[in-house]
C-alpha positions in Angstrom: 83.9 37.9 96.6 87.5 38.3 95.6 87.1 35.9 92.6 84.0 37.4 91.2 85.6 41.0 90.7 88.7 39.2 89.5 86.3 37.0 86.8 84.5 40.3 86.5 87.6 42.1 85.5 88.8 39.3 83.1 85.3 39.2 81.6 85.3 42.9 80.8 88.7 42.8 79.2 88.7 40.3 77.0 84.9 41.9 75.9 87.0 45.3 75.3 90.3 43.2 73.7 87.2 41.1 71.4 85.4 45.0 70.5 88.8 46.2 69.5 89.5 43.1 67.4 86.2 43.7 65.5 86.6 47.6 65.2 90.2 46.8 64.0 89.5 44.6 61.3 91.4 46.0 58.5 93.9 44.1 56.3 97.6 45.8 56.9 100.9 45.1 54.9 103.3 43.6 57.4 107.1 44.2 55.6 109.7 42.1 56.9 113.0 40.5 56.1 112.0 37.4 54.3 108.7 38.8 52.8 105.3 40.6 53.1 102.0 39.5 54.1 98.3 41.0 54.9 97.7 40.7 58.4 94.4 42.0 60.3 95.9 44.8 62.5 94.8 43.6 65.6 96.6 40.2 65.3 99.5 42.3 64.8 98.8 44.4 67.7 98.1 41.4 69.7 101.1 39.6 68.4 103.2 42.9 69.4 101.8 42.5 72.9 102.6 38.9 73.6 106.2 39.3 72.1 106.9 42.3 74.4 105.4 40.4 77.5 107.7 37.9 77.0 110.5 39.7 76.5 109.4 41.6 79.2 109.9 38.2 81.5 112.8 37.2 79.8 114.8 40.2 80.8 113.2 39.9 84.5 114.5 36.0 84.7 118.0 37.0 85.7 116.8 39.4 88.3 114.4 36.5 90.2 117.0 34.0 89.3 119.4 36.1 91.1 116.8 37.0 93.8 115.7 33.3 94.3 119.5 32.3 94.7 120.5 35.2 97.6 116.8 34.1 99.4 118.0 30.6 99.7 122.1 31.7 100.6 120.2 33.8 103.3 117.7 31.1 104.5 120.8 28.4 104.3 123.2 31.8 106.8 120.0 32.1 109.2 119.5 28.2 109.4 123.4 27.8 110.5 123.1 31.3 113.3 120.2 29.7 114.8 121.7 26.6 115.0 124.5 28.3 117.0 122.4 30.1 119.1 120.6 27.0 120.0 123.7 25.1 121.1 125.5 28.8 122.9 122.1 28.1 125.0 122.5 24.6 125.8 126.0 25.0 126.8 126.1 25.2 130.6 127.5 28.1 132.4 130.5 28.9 134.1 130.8 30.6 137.4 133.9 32.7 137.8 133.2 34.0 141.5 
């Protein structure tokens, strides 16, 4: 059931991304530094979209990088305590009466 609403929702956006693209068919004049050229304006838009998404995950990298790395210091601390604790328990005890 979980795939079909996720399908469903896929389906219906790229019917609403492929509506705009024909409502937004119009030529524009993209101006930039090493010339000009007549774009549709929804290949710009979508153009736009994809650049910032992946800026977007370019400026996230170092904070998952940095994530990932403390996750495995943590696993690596918790891996060498319960190591310990296993060998404090196998260690037999001392009576002091």
């Amino acid at each position: 059931m979980k795939r079909f609403v996720i399908l469903f929702v896929i389906l219906v956006a790229v019917f609403l991304g492929l509506g705009f693209a024909v409502l937004n068919a119009g030529l524009v004049t993209l101006n930039y530094y090493f010339g000009r050229g007549e774009y549709p304006l929804s290949l710009i838009l979508v153009a736009t979209l994809a650049l910032g998404c992946f800026m977007g995950m370019l400026a996230g990298l170092g904070m998952y990088l940095g994530a990932r790395r403390e996750l495995a210091r943590l696993r690596k601390e918790v891996k060498l305590k319960e190591k310990e604790v296993l060998n404090l328990r196998t260690l037999p005890l001392k009576d002091t009466h």
